[in-house]
mmCIF file of the N, C-alpha and C atoms, coordinates in Angstrom:
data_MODEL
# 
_entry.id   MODEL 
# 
loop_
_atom_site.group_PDB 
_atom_site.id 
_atom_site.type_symbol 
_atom_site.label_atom_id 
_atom_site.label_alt_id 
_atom_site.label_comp_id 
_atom_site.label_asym_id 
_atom_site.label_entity_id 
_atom_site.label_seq_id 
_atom_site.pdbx_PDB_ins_code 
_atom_site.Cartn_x 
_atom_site.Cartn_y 
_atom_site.Cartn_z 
_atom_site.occupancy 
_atom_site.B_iso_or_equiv 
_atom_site.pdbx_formal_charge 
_atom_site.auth_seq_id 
_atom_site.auth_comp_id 
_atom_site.auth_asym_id 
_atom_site.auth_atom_id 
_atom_site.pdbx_PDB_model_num 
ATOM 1   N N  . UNK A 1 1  ? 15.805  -6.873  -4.267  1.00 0.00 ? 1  UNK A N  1 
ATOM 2   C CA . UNK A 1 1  ? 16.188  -7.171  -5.637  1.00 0.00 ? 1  UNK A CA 1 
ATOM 3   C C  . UNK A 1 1  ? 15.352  -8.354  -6.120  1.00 0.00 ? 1  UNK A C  1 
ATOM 4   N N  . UNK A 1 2  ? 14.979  -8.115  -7.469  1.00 0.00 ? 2  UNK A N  1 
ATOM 5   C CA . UNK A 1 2  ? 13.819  -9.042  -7.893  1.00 0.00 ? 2  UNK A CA 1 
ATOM 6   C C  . UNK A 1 2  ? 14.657  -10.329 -8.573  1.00 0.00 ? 2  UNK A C  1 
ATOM 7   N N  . UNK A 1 3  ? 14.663  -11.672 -7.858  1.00 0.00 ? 3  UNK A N  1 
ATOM 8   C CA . UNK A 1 3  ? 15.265  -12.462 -8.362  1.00 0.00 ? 3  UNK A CA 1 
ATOM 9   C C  . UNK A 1 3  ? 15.100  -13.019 -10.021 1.00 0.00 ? 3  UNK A C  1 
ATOM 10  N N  . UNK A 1 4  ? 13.756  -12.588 -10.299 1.00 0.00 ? 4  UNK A N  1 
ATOM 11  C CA . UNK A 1 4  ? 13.269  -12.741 -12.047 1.00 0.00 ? 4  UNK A CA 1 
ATOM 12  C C  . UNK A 1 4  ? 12.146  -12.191 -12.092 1.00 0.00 ? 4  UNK A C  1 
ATOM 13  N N  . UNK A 1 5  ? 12.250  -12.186 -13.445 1.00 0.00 ? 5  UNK A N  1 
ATOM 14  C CA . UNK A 1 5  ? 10.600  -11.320 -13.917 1.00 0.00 ? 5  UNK A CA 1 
ATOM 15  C C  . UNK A 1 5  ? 11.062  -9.422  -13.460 1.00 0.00 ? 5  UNK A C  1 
ATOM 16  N N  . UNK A 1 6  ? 9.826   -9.469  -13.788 1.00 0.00 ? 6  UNK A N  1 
ATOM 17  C CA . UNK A 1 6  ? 10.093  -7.701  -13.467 1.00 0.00 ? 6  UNK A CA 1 
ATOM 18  C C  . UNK A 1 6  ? 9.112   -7.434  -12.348 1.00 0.00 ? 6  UNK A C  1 
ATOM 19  N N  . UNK A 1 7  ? 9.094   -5.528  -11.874 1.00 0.00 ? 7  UNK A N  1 
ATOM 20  C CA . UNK A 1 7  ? 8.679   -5.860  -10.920 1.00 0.00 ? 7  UNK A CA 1 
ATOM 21  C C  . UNK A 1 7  ? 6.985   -5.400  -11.483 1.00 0.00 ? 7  UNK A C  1 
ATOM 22  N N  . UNK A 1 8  ? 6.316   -5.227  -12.816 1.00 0.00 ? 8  UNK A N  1 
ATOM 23  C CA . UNK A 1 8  ? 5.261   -5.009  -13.302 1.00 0.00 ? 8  UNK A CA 1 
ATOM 24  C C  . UNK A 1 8  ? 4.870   -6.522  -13.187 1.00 0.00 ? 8  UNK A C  1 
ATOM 25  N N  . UNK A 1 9  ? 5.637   -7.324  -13.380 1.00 0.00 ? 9  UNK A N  1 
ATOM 26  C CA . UNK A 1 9  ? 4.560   -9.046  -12.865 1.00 0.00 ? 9  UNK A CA 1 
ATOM 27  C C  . UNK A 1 9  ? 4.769   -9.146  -11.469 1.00 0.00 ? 9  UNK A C  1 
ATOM 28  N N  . UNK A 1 10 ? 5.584   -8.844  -10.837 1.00 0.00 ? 10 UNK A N  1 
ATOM 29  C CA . UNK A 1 10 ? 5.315   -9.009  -9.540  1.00 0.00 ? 10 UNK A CA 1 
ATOM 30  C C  . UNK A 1 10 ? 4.428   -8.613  -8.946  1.00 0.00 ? 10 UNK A C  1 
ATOM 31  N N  . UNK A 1 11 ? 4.191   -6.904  -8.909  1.00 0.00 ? 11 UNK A N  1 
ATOM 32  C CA . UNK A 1 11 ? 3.114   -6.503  -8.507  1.00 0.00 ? 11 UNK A CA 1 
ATOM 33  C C  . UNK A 1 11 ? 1.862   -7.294  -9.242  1.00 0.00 ? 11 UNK A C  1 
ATOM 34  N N  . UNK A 1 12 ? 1.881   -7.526  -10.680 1.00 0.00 ? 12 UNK A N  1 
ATOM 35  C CA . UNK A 1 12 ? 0.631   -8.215  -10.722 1.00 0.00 ? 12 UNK A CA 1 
ATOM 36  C C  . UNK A 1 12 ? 0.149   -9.435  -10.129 1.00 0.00 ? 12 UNK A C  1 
ATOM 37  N N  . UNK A 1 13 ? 1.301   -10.493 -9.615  1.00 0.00 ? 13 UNK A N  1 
ATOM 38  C CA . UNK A 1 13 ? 1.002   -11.401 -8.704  1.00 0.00 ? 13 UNK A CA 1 
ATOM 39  C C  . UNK A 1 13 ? 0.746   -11.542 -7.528  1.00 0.00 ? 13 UNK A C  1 
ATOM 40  N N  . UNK A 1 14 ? 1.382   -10.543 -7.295  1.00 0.00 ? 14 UNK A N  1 
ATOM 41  C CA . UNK A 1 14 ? 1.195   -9.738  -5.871  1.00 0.00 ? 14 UNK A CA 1 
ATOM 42  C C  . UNK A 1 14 ? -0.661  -9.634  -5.567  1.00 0.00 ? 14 UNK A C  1 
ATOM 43  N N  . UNK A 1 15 ? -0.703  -8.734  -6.201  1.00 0.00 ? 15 UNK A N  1 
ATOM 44  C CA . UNK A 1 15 ? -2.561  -8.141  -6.231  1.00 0.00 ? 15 UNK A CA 1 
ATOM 45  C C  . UNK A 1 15 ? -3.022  -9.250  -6.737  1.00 0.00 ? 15 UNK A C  1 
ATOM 46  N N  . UNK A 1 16 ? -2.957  -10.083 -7.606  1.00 0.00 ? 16 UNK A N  1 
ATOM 47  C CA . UNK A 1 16 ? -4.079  -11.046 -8.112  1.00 0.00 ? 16 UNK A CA 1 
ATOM 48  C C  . UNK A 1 16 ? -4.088  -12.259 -6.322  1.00 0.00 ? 16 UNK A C  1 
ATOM 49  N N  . UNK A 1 17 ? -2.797  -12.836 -5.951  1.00 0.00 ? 17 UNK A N  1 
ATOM 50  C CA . UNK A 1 17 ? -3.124  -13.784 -5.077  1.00 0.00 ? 17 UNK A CA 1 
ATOM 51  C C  . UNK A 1 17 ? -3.527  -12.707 -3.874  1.00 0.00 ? 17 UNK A C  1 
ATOM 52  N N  . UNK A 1 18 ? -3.078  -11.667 -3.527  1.00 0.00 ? 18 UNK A N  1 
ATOM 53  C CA . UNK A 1 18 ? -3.683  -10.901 -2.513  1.00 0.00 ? 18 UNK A CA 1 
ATOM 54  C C  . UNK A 1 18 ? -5.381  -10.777 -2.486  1.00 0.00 ? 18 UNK A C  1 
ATOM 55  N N  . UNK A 1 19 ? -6.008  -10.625 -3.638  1.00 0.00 ? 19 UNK A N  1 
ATOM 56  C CA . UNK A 1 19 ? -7.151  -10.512 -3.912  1.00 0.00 ? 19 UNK A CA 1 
ATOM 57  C C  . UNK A 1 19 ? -8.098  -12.101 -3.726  1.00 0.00 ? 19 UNK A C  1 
ATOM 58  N N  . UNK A 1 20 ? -7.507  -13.215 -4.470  1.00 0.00 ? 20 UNK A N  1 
ATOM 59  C CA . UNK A 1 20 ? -7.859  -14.185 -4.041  1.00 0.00 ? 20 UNK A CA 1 
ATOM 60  C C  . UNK A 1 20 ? -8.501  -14.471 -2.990  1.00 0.00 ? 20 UNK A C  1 
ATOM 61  N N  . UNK A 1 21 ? -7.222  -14.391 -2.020  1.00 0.00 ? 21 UNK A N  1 
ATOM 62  C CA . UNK A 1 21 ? -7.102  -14.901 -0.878  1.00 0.00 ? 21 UNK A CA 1 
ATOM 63  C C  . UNK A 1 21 ? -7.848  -13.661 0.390   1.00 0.00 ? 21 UNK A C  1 
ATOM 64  N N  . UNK A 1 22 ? -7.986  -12.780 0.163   1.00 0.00 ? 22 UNK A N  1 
ATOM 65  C CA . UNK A 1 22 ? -8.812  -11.422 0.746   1.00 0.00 ? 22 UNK A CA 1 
ATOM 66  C C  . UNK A 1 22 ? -10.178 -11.788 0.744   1.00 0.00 ? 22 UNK A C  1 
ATOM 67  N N  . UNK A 1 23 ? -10.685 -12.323 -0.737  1.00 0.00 ? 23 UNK A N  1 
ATOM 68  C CA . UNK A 1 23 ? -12.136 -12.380 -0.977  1.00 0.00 ? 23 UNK A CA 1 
ATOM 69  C C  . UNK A 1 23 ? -12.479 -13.577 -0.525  1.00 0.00 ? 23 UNK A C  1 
ATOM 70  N N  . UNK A 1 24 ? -11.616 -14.450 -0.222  1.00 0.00 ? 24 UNK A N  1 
ATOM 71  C CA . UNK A 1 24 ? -12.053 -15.661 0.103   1.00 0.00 ? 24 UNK A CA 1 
ATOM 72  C C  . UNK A 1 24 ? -12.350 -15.514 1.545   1.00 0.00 ? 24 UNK A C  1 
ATOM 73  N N  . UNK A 1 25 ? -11.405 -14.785 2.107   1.00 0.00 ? 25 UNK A N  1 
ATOM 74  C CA . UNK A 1 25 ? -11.601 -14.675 3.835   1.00 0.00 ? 25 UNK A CA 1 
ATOM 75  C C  . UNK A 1 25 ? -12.640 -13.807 4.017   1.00 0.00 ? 25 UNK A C  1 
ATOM 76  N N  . UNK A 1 26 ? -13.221 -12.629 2.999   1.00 0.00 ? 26 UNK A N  1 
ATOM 77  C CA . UNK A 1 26 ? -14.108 -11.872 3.773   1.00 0.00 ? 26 UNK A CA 1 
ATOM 78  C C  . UNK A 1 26 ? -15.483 -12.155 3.215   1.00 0.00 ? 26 UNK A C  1 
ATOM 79  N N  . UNK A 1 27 ? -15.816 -13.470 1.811   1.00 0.00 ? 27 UNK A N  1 
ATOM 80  C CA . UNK A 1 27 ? -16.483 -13.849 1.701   1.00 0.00 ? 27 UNK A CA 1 
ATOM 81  C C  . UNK A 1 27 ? -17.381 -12.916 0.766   1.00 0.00 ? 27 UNK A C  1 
ATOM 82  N N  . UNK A 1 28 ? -16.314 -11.903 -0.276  1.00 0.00 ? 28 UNK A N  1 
ATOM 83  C CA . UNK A 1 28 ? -16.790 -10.918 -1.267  1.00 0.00 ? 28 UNK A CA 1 
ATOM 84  C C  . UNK A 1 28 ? -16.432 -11.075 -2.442  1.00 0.00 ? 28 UNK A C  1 
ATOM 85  N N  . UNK A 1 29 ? -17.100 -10.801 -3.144  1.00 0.00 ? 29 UNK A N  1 
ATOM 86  C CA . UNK A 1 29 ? -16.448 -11.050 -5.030  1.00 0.00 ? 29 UNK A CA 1 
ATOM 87  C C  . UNK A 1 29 ? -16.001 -9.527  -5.380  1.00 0.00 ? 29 UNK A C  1 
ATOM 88  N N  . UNK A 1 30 ? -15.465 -9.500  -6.590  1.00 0.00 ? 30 UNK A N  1 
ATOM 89  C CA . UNK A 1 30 ? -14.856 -8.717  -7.525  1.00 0.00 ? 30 UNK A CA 1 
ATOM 90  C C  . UNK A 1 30 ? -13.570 -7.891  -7.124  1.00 0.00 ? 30 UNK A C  1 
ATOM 91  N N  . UNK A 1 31 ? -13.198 -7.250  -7.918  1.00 0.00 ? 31 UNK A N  1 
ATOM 92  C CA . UNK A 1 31 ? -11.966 -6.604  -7.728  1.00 0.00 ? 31 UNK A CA 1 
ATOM 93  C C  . UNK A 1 31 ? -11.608 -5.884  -6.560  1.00 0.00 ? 31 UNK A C  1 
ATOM 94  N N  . UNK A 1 32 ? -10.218 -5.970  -6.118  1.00 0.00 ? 32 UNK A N  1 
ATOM 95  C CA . UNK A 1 32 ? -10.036 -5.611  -4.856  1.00 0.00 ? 32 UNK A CA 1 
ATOM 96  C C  . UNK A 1 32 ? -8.904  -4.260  -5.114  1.00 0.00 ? 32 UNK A C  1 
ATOM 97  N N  . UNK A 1 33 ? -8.097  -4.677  -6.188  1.00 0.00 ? 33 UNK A N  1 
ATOM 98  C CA . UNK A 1 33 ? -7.098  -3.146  -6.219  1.00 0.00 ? 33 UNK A CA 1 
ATOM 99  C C  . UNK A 1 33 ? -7.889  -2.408  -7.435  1.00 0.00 ? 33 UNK A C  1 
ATOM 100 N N  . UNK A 1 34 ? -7.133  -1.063  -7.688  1.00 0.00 ? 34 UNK A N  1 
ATOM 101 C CA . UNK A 1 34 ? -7.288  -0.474  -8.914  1.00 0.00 ? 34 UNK A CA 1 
ATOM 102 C C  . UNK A 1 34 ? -6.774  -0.840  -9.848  1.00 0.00 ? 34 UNK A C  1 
ATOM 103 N N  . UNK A 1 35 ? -6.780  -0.386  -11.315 1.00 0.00 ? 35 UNK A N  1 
ATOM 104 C CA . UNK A 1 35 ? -6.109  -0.725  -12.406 1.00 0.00 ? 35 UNK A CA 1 
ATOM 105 C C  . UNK A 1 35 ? -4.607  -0.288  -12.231 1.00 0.00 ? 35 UNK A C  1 
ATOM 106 N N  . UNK A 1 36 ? -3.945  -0.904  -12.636 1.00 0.00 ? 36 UNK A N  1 
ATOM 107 C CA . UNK A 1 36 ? -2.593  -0.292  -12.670 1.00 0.00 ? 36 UNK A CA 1 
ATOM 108 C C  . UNK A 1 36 ? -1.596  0.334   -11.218 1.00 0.00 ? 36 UNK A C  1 
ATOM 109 N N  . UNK A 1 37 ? -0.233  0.792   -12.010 1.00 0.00 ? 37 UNK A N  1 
ATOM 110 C CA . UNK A 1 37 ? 0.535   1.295   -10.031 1.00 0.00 ? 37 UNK A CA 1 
ATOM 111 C C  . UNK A 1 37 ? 1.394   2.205   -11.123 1.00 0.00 ? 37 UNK A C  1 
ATOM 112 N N  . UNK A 1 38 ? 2.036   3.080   -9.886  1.00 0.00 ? 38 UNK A N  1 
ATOM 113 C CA . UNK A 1 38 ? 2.827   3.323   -10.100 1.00 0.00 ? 38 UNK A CA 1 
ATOM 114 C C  . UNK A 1 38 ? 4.148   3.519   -9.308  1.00 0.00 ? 38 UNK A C  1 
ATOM 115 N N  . UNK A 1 39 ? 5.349   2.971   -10.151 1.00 0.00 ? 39 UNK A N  1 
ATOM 116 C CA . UNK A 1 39 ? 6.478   2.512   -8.986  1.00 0.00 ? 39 UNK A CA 1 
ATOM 117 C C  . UNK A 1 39 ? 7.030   3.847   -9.101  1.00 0.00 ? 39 UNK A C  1 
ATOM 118 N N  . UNK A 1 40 ? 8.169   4.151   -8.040  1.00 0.00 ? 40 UNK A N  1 
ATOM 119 C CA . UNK A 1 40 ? 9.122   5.292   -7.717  1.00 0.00 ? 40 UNK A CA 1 
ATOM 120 C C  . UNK A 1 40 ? 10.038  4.518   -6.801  1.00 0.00 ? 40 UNK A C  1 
ATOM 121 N N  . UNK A 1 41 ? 11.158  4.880   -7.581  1.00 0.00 ? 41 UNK A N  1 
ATOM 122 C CA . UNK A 1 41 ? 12.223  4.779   -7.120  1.00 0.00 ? 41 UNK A CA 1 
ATOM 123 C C  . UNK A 1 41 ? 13.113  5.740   -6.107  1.00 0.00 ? 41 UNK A C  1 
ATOM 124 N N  . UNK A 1 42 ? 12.527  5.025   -4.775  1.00 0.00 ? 42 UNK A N  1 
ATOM 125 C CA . UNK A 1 42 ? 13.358  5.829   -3.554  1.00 0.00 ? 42 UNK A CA 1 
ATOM 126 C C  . UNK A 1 42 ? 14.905  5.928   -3.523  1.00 0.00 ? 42 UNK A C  1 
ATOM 127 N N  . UNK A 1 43 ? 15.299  6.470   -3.631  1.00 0.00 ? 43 UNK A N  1 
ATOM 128 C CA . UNK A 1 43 ? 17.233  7.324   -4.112  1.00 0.00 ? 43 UNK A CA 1 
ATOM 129 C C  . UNK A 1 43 ? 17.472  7.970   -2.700  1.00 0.00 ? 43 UNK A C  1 
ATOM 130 N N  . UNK A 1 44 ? 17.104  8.804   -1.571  1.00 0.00 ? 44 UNK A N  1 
ATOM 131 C CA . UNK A 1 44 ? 17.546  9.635   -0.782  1.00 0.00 ? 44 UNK A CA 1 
ATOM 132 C C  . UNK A 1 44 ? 16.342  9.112   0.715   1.00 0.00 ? 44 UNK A C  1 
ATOM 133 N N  . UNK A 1 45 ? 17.083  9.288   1.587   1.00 0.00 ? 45 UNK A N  1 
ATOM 134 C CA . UNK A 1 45 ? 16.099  9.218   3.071   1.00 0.00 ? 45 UNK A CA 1 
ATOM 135 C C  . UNK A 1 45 ? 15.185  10.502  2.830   1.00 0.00 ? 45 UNK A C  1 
ATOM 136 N N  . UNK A 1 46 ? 15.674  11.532  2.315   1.00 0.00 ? 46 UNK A N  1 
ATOM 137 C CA . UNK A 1 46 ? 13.882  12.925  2.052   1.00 0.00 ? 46 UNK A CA 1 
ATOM 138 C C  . UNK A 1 46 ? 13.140  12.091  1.296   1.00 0.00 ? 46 UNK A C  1 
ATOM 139 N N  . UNK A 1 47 ? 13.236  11.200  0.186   1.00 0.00 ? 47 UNK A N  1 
ATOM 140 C CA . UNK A 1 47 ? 12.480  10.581  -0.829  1.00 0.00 ? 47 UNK A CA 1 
ATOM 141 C C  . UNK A 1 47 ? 11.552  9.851   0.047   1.00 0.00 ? 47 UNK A C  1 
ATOM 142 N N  . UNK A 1 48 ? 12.786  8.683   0.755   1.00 0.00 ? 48 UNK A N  1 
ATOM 143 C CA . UNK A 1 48 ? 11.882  7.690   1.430   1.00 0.00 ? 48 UNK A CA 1 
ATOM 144 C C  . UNK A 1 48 ? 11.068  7.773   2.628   1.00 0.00 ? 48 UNK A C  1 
ATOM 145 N N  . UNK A 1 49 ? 11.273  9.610   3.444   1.00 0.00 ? 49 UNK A N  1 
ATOM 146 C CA . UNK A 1 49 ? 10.833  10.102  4.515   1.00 0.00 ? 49 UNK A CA 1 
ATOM 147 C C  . UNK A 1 49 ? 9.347   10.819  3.872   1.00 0.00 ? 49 UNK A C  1 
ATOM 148 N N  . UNK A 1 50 ? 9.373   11.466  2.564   1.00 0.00 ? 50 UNK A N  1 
ATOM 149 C CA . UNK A 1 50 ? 8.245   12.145  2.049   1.00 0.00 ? 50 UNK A CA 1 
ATOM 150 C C  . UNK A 1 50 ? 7.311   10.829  1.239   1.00 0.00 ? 50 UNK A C  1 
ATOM 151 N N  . UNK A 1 51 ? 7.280   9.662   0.921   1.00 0.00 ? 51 UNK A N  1 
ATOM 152 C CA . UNK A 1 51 ? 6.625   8.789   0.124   1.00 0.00 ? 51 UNK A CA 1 
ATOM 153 C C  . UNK A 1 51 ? 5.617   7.772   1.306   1.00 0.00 ? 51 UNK A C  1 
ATOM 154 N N  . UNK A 1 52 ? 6.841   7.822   3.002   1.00 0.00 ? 52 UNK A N  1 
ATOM 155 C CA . UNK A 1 52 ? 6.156   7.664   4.051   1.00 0.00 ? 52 UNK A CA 1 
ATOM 156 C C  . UNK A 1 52 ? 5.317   7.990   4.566   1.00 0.00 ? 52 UNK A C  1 
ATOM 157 N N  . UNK A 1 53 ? 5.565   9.903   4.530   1.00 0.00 ? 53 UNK A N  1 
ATOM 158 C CA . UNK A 1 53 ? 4.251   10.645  5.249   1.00 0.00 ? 53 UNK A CA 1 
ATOM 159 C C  . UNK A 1 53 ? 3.156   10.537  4.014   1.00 0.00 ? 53 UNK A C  1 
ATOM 160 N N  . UNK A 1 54 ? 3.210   10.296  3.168   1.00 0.00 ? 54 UNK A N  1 
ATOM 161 C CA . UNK A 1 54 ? 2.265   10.406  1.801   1.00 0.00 ? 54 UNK A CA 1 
ATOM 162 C C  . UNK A 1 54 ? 1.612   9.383   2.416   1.00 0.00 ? 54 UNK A C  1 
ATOM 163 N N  . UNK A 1 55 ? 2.402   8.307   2.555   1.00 0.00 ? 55 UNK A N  1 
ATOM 164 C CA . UNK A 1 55 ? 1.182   7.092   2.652   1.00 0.00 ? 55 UNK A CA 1 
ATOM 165 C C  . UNK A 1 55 ? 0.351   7.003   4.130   1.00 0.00 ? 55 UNK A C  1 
ATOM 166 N N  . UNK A 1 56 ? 0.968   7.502   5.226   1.00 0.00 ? 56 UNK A N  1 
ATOM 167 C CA . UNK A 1 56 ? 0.492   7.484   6.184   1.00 0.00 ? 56 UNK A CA 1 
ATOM 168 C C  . UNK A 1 56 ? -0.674  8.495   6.351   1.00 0.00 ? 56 UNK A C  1 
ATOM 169 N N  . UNK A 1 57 ? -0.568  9.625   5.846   1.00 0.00 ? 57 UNK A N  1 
ATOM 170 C CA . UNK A 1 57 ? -1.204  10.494  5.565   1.00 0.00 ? 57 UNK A CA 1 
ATOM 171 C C  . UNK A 1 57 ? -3.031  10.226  4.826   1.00 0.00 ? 57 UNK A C  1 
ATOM 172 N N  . UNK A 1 58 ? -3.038  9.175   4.049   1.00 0.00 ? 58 UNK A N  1 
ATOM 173 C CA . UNK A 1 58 ? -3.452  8.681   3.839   1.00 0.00 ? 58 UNK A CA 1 
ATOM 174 C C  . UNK A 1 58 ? -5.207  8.810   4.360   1.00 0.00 ? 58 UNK A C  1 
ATOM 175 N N  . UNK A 1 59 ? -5.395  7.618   4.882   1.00 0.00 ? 59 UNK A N  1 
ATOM 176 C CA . UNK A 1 59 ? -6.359  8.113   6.414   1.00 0.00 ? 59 UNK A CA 1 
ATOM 177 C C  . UNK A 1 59 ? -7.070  9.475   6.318   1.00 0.00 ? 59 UNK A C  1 
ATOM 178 N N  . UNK A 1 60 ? -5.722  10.304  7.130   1.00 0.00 ? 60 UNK A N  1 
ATOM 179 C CA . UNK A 1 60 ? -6.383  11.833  7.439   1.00 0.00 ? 60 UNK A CA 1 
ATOM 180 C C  . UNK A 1 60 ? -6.699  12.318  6.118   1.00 0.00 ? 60 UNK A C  1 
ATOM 181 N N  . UNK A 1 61 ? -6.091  12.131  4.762   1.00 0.00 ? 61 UNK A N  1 
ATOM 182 C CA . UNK A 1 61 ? -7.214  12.642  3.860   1.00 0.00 ? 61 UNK A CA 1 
ATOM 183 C C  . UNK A 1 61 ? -8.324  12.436  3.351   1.00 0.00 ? 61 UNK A C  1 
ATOM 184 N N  . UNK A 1 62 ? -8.411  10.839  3.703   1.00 0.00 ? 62 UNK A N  1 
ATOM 185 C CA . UNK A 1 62 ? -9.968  10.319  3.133   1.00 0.00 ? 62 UNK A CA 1 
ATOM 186 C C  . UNK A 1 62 ? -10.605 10.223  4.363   1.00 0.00 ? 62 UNK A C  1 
ATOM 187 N N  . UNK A 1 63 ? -10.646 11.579  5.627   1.00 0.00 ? 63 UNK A N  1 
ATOM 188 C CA . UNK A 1 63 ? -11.389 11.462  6.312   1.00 0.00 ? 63 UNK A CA 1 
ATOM 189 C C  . UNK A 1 63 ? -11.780 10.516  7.592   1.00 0.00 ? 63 UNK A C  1 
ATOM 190 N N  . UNK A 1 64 ? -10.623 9.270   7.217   1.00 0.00 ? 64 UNK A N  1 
ATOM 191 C CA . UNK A 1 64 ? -10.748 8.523   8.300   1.00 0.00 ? 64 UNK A CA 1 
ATOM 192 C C  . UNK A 1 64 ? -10.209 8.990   10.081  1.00 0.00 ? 64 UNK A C  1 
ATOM 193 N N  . UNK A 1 65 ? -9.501  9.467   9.681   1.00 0.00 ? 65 UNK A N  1 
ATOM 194 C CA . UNK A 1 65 ? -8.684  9.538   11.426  1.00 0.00 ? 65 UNK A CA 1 
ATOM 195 C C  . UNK A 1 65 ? -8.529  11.097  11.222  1.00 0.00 ? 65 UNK A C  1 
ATOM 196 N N  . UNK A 1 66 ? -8.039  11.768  12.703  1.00 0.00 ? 66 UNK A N  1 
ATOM 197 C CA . UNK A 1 66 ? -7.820  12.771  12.490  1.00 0.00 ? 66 UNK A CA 1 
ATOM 198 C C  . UNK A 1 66 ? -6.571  13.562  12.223  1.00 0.00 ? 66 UNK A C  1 
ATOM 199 N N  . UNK A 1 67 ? -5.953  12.409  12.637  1.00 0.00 ? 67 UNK A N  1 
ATOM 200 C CA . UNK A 1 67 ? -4.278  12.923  12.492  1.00 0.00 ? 67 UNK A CA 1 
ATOM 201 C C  . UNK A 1 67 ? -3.212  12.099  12.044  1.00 0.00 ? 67 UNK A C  1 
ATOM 202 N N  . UNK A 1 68 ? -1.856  12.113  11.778  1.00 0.00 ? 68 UNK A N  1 
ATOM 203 C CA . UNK A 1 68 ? -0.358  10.918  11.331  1.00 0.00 ? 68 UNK A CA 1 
ATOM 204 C C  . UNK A 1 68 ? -1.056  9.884   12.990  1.00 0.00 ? 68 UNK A C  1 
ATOM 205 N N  . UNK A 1 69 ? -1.026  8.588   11.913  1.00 0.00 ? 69 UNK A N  1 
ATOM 206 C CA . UNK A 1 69 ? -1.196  7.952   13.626  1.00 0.00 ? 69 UNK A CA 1 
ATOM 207 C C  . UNK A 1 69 ? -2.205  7.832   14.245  1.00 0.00 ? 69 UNK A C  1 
ATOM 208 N N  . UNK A 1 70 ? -3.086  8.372   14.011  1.00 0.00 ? 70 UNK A N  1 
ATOM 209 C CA . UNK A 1 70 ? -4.612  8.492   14.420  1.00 0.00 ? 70 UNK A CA 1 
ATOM 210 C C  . UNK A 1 70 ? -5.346  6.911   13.828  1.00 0.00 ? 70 UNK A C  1 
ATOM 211 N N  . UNK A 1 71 ? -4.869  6.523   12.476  1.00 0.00 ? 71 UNK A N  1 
ATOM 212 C CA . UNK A 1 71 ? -6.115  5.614   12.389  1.00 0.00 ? 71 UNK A CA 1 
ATOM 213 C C  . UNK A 1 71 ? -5.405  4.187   12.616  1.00 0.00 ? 71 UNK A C  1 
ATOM 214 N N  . UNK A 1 72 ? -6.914  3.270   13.065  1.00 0.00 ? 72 UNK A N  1 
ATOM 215 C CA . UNK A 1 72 ? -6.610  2.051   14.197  1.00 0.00 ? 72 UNK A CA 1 
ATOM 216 C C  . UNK A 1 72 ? -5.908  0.921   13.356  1.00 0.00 ? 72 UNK A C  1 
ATOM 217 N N  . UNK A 1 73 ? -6.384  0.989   11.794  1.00 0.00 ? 73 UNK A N  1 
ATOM 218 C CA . UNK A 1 73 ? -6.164  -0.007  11.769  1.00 0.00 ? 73 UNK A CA 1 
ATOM 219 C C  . UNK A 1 73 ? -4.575  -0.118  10.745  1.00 0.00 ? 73 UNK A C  1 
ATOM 220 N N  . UNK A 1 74 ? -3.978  1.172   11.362  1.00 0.00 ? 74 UNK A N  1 
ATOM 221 C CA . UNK A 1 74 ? -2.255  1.148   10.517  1.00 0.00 ? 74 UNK A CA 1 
ATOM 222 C C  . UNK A 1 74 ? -1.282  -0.138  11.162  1.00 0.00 ? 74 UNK A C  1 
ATOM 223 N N  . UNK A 1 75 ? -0.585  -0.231  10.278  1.00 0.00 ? 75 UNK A N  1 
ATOM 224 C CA . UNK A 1 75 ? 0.323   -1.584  10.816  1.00 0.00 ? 75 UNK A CA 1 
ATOM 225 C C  . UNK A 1 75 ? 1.475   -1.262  11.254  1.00 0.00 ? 75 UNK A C  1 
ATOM 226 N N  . UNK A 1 76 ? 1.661   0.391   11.535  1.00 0.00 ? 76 UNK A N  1 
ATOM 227 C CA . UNK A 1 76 ? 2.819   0.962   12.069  1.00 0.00 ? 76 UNK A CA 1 
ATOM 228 C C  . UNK A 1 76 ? 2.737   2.097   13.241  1.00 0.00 ? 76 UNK A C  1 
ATOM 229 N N  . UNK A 1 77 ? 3.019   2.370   13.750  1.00 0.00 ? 77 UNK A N  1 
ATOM 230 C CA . UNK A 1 77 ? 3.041   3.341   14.681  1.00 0.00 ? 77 UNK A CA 1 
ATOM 231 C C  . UNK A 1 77 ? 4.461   4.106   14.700  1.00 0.00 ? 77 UNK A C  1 
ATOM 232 N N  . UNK A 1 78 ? 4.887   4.961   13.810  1.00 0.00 ? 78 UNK A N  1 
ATOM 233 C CA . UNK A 1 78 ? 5.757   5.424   13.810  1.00 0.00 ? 78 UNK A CA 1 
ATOM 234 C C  . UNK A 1 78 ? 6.174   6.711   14.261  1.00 0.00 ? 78 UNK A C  1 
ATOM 235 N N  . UNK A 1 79 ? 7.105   7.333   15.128  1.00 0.00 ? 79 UNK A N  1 
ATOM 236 C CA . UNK A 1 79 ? 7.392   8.304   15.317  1.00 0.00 ? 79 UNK A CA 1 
ATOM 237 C C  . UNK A 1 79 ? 7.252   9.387   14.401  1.00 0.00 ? 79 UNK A C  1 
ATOM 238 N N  . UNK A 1 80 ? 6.395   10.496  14.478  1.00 0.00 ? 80 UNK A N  1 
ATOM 239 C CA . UNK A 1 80 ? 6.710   11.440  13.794  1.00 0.00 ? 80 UNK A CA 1 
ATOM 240 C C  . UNK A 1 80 ? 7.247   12.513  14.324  1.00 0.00 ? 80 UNK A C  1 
# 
């Protein structure tokens, strides 16, 4: 729960100091996210089980890894 503001400035504060602080460590300029997001509101465990494999999925569609779990540098290792 967002203690103030909404969560369209959050995310924008979110990405602007994320970006900052990214370019500063890897020693690169310009933009680091895309324009814009879009939020969804998870309601049901199918919602929040299908928005999971979406993102994990990820990877195996842009070719990186070959499979859920396959690529090195995920921050989860989750049972599928």
């Amino acid at each position: 729960e967002l203690q103030k503001g909404t969560l369209a400035q959050c995310m924008a504060l979110l990405k602007s100091r994320s970006s900052r602080q990214l370019n500063r460590i890897s020693g690169r300029k310009g933009p680091l996210w895309q324009h814009g997001y879009h939020d969804h509101a998870v309601r049901t465990d199918e919602s929040l089980h299908d928005n999971a494999m979406y993102i994990l999925g990820n990877p195996v569609r842009a070719g990186l890894a070959g499979g859920l779990g396959d690529y090195p540098h995920a921050w989860c290792r989750w049972p599928l």
